[in-house]
C-alpha positions as CSV (number, residue, x, y, z in Angstrom):
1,X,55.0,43.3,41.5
2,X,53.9,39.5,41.2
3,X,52.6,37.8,43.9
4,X,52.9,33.9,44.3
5,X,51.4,31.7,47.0
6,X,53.6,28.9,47.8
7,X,50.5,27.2,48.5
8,X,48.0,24.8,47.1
9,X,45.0,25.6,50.2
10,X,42.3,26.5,49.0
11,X,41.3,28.4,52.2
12,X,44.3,30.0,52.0
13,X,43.3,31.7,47.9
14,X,40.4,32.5,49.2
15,X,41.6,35.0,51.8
16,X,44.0,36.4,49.5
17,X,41.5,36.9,46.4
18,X,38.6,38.2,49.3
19,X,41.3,41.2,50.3
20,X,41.7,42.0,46.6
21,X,45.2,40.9,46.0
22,X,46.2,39.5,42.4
23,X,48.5,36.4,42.4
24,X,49.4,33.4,40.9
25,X,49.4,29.7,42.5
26,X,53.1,28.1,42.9
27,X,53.0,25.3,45.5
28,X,55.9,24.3,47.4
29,X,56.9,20.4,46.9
30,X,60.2,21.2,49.5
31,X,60.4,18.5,51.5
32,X,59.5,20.1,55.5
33,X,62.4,20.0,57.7
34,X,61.6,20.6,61.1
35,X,64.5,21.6,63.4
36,X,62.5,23.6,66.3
37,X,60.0,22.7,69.0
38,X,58.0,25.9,69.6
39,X,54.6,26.4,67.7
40,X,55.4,29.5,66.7
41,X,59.1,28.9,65.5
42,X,58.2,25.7,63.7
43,X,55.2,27.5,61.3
44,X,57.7,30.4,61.2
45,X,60.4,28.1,59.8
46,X,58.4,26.1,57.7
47,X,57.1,28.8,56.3
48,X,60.4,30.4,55.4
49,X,61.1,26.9,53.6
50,X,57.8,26.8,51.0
51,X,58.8,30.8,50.6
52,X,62.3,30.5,49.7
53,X,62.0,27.2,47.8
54,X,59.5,29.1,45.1
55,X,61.8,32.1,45.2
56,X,64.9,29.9,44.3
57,X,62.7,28.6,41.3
58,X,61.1,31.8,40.3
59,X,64.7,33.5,40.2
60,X,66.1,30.1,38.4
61,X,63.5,31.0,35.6
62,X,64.7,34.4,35.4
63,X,61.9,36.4,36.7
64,X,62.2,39.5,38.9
65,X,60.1,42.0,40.5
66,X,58.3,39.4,42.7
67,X,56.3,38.6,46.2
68,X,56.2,35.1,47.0
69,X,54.2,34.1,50.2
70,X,54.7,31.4,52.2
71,X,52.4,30.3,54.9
72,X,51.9,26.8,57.1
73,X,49.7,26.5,60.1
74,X,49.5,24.1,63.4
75,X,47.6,23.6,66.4
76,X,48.9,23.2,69.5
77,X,47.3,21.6,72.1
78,X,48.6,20.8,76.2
79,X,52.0,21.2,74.4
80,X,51.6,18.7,71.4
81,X,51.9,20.4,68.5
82,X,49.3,18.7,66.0
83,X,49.1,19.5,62.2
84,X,47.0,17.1,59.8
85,X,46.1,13.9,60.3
86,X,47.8,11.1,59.2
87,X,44.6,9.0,59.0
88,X,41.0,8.8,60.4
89,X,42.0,7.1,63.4
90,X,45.1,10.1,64.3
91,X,41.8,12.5,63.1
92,X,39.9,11.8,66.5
93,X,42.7,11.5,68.6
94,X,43.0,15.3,67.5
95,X,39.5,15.7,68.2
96,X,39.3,13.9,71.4
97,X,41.9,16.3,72.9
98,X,40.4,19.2,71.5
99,X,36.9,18.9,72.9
100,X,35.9,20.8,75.8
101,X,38.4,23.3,76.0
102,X,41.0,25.6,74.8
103,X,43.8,25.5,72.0
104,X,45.9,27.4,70.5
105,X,46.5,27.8,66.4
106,X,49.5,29.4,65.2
107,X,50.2,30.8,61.4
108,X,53.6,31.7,60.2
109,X,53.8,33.8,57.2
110,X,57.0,34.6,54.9
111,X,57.4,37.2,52.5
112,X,60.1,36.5,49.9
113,X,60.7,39.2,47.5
114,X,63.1,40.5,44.9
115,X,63.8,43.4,42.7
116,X,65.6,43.5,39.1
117,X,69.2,43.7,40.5
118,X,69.2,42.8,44.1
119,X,69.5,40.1,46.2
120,X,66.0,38.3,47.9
121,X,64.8,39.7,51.1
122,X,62.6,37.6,53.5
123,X,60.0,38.7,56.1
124,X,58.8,36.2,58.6
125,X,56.5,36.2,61.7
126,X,53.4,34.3,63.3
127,X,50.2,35.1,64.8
128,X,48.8,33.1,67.4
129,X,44.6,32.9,67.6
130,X,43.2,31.0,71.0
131,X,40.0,29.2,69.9
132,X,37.7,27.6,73.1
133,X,35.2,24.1,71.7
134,X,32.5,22.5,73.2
135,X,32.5,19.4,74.1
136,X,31.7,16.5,71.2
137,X,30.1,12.9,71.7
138,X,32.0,10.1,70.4
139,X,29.4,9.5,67.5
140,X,29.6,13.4,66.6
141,X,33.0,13.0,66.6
142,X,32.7,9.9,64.1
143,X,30.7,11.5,62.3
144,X,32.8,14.9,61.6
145,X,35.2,12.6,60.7
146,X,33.5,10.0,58.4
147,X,32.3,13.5,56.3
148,X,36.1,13.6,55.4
149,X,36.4,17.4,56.3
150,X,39.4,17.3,58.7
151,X,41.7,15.3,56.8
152,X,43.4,17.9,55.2
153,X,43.3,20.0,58.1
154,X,45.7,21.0,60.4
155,X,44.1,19.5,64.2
156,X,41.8,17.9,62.5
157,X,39.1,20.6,62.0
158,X,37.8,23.6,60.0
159,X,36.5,26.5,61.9
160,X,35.1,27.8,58.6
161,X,32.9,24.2,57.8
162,X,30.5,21.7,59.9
163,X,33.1,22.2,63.0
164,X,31.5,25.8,63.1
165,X,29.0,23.8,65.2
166,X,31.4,23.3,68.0
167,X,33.7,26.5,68.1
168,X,32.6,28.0,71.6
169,X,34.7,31.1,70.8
170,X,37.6,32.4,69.9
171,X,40.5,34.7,71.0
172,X,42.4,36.4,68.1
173,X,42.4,36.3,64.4
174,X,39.4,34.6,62.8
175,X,41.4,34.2,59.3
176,X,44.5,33.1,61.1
177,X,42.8,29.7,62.6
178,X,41.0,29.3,58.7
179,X,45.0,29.3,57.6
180,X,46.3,32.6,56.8
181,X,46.3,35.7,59.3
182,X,45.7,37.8,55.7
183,X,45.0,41.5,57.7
184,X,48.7,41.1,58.8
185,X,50.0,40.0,55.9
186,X,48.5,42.9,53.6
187,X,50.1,45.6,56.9
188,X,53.3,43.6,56.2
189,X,53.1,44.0,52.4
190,X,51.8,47.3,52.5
191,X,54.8,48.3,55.4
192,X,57.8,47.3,52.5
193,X,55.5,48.8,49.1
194,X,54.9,45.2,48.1
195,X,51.3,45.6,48.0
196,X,48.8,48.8,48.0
């Protein structure tokens, strides 16, 4: 079957391609609707959104025999959920509350898939990964944030790049705080045969 990734991260190809699974780049232009108030229901939600909005276009095309993956990720910090800045200044707010202690970053994931003759079945569910930060200075957090690396980034930071230099430690999936919890996803593909 095809796989799509209803998903223009980079971070998020890169998982899939370093796990050996074949797919194709769709990104989702659906415009995010967010109805719940829990981290983990609001990724798993908008999630299911990217996912079926490709499916709906992929099926509208005609094509069949398909896997279309949807992800989206937050951070969620003394109950505020935080996903990417809206500009440099909303960039160290995030930082300055997630100095010096503990946060949490949830991933939802949604598979969408169909077969010739059958209706589209959906798949969705989160993972949750506790990550623990030093503390930063006020010039090192200007300074992240000058470099530009956190404005595309959900919290404001990337575990994987120069914020590696603060991560105390973490509790949970490595890959899920980069943006996709990709060991679960290839159990949940291999689980339905979508994926061997």
């Amino acid at each position: 079957m095809r796989i799509y990734l209803a998903s223009a991260s980079p971070r998020r190809k890169e998982l899939l391609k370093q796990v050996g699974i074949s797919f194709k780049t769709m990104p989702s232009e659906v415009v995010e609707k967010i109805t719940k108030t829990e981290p983990n229901e609001v990724v798993e939600e908008l999630s299911y959104q990217k996912a079926v909005d490709i499916c709906g276009k992929l099926s509208a095309e005609g094509k069949e025999d398909f896997v279309v993956i949807g992800a989206d990720t937050v951070v969620s910090c003394w109950g505020e959920i935080l996903g990417k800045p809206a500009d440099k200044a909303d960039a160290v707010r995030m930082l300055e509350k997630l100095q010096g202690g503990s946060h949490q970053v949830y991933t939802g994931v949604t598979l969408a898939w169909k077969y010739k003759d059958m209706s589209a079945m959906y798949a969705t569910f989160s993972e949750c990964t506790d990550v623990t930060m030093y503390s930063m200075t006020a010039e090192e957090i200007r300074r992240y944030v000058d470099s530009g690396e956190p404005m595309d980034k959900a919290g404001a930071y990337a575990i994987q790049g120069l914020c590696a230099a603060y991560v105390q430690g973490i509790c949970g999936d490595y890959n899920n705080v980069v943006g996709l919890p990709v060991g679960r996803v290839c159990q949940e593909l291999k689980r339905r045969g979508l994926w061997q």
